[in-house]
KERO-837149 format. One record per residue (C-alpha): residue in one letter; y negated, z negated, x negated. Coordinates in steps of 0.25 Angstrom, whole numbers, padded with zeros to 4 digits, always signed. Each point is the difference from the previous one (the first is absolute). Last residue first. Example, Ala and Ser with C-alpha at 12.3 -4.5 7.8 and 13.67 -1.06 7.14 Angstrom:
2
s+0004-0029-0055/a+0014-0002+0006/
//
This chain:
520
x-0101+0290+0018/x+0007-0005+0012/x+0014+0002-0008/x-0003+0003-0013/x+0009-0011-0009/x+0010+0002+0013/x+0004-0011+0010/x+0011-0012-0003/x+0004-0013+0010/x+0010-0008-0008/x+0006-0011+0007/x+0007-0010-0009/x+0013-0008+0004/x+0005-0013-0005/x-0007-0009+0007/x-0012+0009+0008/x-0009+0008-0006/x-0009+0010+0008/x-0008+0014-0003/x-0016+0004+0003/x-0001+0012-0006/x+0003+0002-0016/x-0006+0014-0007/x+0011+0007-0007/x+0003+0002-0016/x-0003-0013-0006/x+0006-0006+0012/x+0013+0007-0002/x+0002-0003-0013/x-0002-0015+0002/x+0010+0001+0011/x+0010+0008-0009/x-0001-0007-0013/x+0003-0015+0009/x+0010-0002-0012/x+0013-0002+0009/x-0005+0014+0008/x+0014+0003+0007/x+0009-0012+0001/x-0010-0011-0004/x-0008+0006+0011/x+0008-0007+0010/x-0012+0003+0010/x-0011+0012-0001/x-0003+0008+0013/x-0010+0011-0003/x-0008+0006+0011/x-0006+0013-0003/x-0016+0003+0006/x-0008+0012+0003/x+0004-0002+0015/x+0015+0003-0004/x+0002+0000-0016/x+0008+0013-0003/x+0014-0006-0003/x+0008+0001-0013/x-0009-0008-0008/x+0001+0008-0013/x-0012-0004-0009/x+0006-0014+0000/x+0014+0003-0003/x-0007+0008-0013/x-0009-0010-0003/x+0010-0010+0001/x+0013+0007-0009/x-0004-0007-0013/x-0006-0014+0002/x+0010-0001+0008/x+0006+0004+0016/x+0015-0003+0001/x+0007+0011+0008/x+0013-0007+0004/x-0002+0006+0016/x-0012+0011-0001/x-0015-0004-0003/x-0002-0002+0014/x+0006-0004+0011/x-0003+0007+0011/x-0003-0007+0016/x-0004+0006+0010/x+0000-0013+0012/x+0010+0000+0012/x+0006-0012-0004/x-0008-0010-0011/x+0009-0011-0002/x+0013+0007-0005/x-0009+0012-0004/x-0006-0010-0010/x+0011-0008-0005/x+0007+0014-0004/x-0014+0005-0003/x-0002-0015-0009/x+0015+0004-0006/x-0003+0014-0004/x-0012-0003-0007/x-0014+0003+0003/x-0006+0004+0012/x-0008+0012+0006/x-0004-0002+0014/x-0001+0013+0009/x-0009-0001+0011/x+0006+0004+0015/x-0001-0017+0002/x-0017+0000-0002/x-0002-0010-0013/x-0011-0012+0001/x+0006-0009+0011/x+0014+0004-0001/x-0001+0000-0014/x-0005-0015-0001/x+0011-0006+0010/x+0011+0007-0009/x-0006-0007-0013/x+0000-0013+0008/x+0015+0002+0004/x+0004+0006-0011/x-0002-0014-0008/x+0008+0003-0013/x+0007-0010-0007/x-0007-0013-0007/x+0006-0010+0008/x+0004+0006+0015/x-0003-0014+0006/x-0011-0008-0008/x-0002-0015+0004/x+0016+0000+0003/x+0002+0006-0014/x-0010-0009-0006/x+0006-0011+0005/x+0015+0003-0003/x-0004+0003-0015/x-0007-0015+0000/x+0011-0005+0007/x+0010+0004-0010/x-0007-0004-0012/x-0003-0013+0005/x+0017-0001+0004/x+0000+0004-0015/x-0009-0011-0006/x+0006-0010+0011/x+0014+0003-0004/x-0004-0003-0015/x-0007-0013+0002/x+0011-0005+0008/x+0010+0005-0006/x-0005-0008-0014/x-0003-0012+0007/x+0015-0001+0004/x+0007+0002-0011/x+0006+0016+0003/x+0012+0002+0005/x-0005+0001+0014/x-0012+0010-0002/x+0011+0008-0010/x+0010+0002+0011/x-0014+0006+0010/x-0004+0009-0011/x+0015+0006-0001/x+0000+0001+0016/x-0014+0005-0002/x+0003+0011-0009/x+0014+0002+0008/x-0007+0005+0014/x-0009+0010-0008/x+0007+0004-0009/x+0007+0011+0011/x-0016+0007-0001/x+0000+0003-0014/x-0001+0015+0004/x-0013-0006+0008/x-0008-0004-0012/x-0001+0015-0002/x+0004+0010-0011/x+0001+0014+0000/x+0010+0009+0000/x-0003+0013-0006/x+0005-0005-0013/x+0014-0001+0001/x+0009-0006-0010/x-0011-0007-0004/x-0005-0004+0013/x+0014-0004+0004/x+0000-0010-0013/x-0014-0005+0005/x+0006-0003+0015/x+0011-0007-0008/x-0008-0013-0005/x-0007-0006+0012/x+0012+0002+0011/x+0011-0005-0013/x-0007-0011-0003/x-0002-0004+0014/x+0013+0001+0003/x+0007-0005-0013/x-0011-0013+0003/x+0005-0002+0014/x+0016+0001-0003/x-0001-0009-0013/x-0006-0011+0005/x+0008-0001+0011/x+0012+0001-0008/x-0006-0010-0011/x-0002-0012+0011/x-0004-0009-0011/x-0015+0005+0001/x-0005+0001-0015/x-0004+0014+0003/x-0008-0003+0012/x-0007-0010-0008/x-0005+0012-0009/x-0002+0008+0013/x-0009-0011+0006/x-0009+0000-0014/x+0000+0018+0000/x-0006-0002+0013/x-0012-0010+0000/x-0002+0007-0014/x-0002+0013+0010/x-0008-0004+0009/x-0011-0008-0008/x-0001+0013-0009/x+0001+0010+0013/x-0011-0005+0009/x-0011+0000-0012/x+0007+0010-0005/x-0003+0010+0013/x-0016+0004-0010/x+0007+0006-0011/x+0014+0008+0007/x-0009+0013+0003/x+0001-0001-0018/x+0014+0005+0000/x-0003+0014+0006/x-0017+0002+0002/x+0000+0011+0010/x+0015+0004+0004/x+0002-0016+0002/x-0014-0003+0006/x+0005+0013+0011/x+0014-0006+0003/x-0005-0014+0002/x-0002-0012-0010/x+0008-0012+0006/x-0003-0014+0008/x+0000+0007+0011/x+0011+0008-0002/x+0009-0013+0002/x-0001-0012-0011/x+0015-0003-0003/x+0008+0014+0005/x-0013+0006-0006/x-0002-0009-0012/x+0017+0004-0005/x-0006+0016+0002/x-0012-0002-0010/x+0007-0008-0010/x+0010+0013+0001/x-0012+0010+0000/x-0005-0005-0014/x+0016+0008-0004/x-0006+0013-0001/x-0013+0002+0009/x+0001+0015+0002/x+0000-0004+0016/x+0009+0010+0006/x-0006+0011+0010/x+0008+0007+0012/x+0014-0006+0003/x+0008+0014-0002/x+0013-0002-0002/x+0004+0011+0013/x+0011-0010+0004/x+0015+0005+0005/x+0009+0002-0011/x-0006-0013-0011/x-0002-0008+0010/x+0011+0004+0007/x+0010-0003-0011/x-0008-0013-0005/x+0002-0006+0016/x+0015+0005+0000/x+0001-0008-0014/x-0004-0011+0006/x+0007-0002+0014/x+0013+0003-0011/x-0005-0011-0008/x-0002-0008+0014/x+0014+0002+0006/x+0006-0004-0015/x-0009-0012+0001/x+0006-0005+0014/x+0014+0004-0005/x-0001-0009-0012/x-0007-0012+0005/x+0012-0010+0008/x+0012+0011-0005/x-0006-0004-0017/x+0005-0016+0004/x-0008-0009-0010/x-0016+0007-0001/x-0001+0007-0010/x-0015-0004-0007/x-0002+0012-0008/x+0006+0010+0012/x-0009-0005+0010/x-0013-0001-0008/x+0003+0015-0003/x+0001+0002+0015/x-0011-0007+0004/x-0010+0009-0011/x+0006+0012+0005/x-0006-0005+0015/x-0012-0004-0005/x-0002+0014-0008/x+0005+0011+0012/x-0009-0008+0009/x-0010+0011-0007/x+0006+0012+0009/x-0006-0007+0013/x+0006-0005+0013/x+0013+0006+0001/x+0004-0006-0013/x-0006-0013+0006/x+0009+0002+0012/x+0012+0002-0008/x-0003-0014-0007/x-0001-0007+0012/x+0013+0006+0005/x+0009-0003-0012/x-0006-0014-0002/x+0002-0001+0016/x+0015+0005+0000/x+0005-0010-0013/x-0003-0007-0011/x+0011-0010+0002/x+0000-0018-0001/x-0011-0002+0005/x-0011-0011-0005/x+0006-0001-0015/x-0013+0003-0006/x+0003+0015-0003/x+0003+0003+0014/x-0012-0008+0006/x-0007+0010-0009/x+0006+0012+0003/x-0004-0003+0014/x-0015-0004-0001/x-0003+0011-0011/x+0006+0008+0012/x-0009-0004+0011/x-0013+0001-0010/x+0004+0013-0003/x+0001+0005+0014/x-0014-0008+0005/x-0008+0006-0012/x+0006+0013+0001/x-0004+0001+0016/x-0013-0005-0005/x-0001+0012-0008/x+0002+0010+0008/x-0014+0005+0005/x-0010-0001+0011/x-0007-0011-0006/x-0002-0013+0002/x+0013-0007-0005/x-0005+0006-0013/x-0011-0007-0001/x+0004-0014+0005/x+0013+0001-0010/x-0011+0004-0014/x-0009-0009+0006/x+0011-0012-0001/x-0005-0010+0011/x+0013-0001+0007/x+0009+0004-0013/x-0008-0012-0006/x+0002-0010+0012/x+0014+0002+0000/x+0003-0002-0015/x-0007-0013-0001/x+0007-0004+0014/x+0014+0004-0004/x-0003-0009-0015/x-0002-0012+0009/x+0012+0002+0008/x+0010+0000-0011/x+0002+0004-0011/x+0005+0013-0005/x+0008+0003+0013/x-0014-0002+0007/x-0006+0009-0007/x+0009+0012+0004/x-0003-0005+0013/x-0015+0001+0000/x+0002+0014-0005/x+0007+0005+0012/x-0010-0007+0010/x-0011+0006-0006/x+0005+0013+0000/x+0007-0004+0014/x-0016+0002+0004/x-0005+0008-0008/x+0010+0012+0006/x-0004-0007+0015/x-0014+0006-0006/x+0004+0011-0005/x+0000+0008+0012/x-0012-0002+0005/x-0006+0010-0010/x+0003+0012+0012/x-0005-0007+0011/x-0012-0005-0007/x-0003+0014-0004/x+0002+0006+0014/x+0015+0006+0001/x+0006-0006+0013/x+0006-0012-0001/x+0015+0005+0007/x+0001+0013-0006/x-0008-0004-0011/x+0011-0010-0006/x+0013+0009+0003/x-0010+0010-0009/x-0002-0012-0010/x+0015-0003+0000/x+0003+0013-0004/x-0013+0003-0010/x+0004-0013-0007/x+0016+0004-0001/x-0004+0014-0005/x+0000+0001-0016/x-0012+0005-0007/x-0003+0008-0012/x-0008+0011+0011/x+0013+0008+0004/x+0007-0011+0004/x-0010-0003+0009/x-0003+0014+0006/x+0015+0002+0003/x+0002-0013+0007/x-0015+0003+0007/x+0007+0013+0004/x+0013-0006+0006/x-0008-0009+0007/x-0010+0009+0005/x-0015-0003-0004/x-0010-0009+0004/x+0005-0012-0009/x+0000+0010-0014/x-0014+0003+0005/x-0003-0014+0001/x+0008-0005-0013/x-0009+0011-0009/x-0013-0006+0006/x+0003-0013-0005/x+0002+0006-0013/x-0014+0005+0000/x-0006-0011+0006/x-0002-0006+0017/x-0013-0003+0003/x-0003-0015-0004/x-0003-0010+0012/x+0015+0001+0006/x+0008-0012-0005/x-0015-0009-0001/x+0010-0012+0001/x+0011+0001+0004/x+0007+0000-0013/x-0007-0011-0004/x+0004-0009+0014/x+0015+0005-0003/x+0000-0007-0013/x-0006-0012+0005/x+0011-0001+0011/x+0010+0002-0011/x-0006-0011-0009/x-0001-0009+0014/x+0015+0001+0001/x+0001-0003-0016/x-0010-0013+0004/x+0007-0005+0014/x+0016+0001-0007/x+0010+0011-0002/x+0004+0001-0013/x+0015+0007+0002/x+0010-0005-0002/x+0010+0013+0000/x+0016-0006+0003/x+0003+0015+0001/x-0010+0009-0001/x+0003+0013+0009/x+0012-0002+0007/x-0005-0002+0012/x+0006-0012+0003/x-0004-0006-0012/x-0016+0004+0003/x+0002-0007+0013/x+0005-0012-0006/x-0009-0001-0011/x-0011+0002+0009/x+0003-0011+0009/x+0003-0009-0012/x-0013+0003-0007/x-0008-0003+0013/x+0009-0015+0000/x-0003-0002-0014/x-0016+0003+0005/x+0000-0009+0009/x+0007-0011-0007/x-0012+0002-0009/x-0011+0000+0009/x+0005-0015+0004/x+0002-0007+0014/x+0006-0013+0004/x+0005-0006+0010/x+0005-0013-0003/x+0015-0002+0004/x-0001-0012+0010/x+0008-0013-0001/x+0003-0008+0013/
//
């Protein structure tokens, strides 16, 4: 009697896995006939990814803009709706968040889990848009760089809406471009409501998403009624966007790096090296271009690694694949400096950029595949290198470079009675300050947007608003590059006050000042 062997492989496995999801995805309408690269090794991407995100989630205190989405959180919701869109923001993030908190509670590792489950379909998203370049292979490369991406892991840890922008962008790079490859035969309701989502997640989705639409109209696809109405929904989903940015947003985004176009390399290291790997806000006022010296180590490597994947990239004969990730990540990197032009008083940050993301390693992952073989290889391990090597020191250090009030609030209440008013300086560190200090006096001083200089420290120094308390003034110094970039006031006030016995902690410096006579 003949037997059929049994037989078991990982691969017919994973053909099955693909055909449940397929069919579930079908039938809800969201990506039709999608294969998706589930197998052992993108699964344990994603698992990795959420390792990272847990790890250390609540061992930095919470930053200045992390502040801003607490308070925002604790208030009403027609108030927070108001407060967001008032502060250059849009209000699906704080939404969801508030939903979120109401179930988490609002602890910091609360709070900063959210992006998590965003990293995760993040990961997932971009492994598929690998996978229609070729294959499995090229799914898992891209996987495991948006898992151990510390630009993604960063973000994904903090209390802010990125992650969310990172997930949405990711998901509609996926289903324009299934569309464009032949995939699915319309563009329709979940293009439309992914990119909706990401105009209601940040004003700077504006840039990927014009970036689709003119790839859309270049290529023209057969059958305009198939793309036509989804791209007439978005444009219109755009221009509401501009019309309330414009309307409803103060346009003030605090200081702007006077970098000129050396803040672009910058910007395209940060989404590959993370902030770790990246001068930070005070070496950038201090020194400008040359904070970047000693990071070149990391960047050189990392950055010729890069530039060879994206020349294979471009040699990919999938040219509406191509097309759709580069426009984007083109067009994320390049406009925020037109909108800078136009209107100075907004900054520039790596996160603006933040909808490249997803399509720089999608593009990064094609050029991996098309490349000869040794060639990828050696050029994906430089840059996976690169990425670890910023993920590492990120886990090694949480909160980076950014201000520890923790510390600095343990030290003043062991030196500084609670009645004593506590002079700071810059408007952001008291906001950062009053949010992580209650029931503390605090004054910031010299005034909002007074700069203190070689010219005007003597005078801001001789008028310290606030008789010193037991013969003694306590000074709080952090993000000095906003209010004494030179250090003219602190050295100004040493010169004309006698120090006592003050603290320095990362990112902030504790001043403790008595009178020239006093005890005398």
């Amino acid at each position: 009697m003949n037997q059929r062997p049994y037989s078991f492989s990982i691969r017919s496995n994973v053909i099955k896995a693909n055909d449940i999801v397929d069919t579930a995805t079908s039938r809800a309408g969201l990506f039709p006939g999608a294969a998706w690269p589930i197998d052992a090794w993108v699964l344990g991407c994603v698992a990795f990814a959420v390792l990272l995100d847990i790890h250390a989630l609540s061992a930095a205190p919470l930053w200045f803009d992390e502040t801003l989405t607490v308070l925002w959180v604790r208030s009403g919701w027609a108030e927070m709706v108001r407060a967001v869109l008032a502060d250059n923001h849009v209000p699906l993030y704080p939404l969801l968040l508030k939903a979120w908190a109401a179930v988490f509670g609002e602890s910091r590792a609360a709070l900063r889990s959210f992006g998590i489950p965003c990293h995760a379909i993040t990961v997932l998203c971009i492994a598929a848009v690998a996978n229609l370049a070729n294959g499995l292979r090229t799914a898992r490369f891209a996987a495991f760089l948006a898992a151990v991406s510390p630009f993604l892991v960063h973000h994904a840890q903090e209390a802010r809406m990125y992650a969310l922008l990172y997930a949405l962008s990711s998901a509609s790079l996926l289903v324009l471009a299934r569309f464009l490859s032949g995939r699915t035969r319309k563009l329709g309701t979940a293009f439309v409501a992914l990119d909706v989502a990401m105009l209601a997640t940040h004003y700077y989705a504006l840039f990927a998403i014009g970036a689709q639409l003119l790839v859309i109209l270049w290529f023209r696809p057969a059958a305009p009624r198939r793309w036509l109405p989804a791209v007439a929904v978005v444009a219109l989903a755009c221009a509401a966007a501009v019309a309330s940015a414009l309307l409803l947003a103060r346009h003030d985004a605090g200081s702007t790096y006077r970098l000129g176009l050396l803040a672009l390399p910058g910007m395209v290291w940060a989404a590959v090296g993370g902030y770790a790997l990246l001068p930070d806000s005070q070496m950038l006022h201090a020194q400008g271009w040359q904070a970047a010296e000693s990071f070149l180590v990391y960047a050189l490597p990392g950055a010729a690694a890069s530039l060879v994947l994206v020349y294979y990239a471009l040699r990919h004969p999938n040219r509406r694949l191509v097309a759709v990730t580069g426009a984007v990540v083109v067009a994320a990197f390049a406009l925020p400096f037109a909108v800078s032009v136009v209107r100075p008083a907004i900054g520039l940050n790596p996160r603006y950029a933040a909808t490249a993301v997803p399509a720089m390693f999608a593009l990064l992952a094609a050029g991996y595949a098309t490349a000869p073989a040794r060639i990828g290889r050696v050029a994906g391990a430089v840059l996976a290198a690169c990425l670890l090597i910023g993920t590492w020191t990120e886990a090694t250090h949480p909160g980076g470079t950014r201000e520890d009030v923790d510390a600095a609030g343990r030290w003043l209440d062991a030196h500084v009675p609670v009645d004593q008013p506590v002079l700071v300086t810059s408007h952001e560190m008291l906001q950062l300050a009053s949010f992580h200090w209650p029931g503390r006096t605090l004054v910031e001083y010299p005034a909002r947007k007074v700069v203190a200089g070689p010219d005007n420290a003597a005078q801001i120094a001789a008028g310290l608003p606030i008789p010193p308390s037991g013969g003694r003034w306590i000074y709080v110094f952090g993000r000095a590059w906003l209010s004494d970039p030179d250090g003219a006031l602190i050295a100004e006030l040493r010169q004309r006050y006698r120090s006592c016995d003050g603290d320095e902690e990362r990112g902030i410096r504790i001043l403790c000042l008595t009178p020239r006579d006093a005890g005398q």
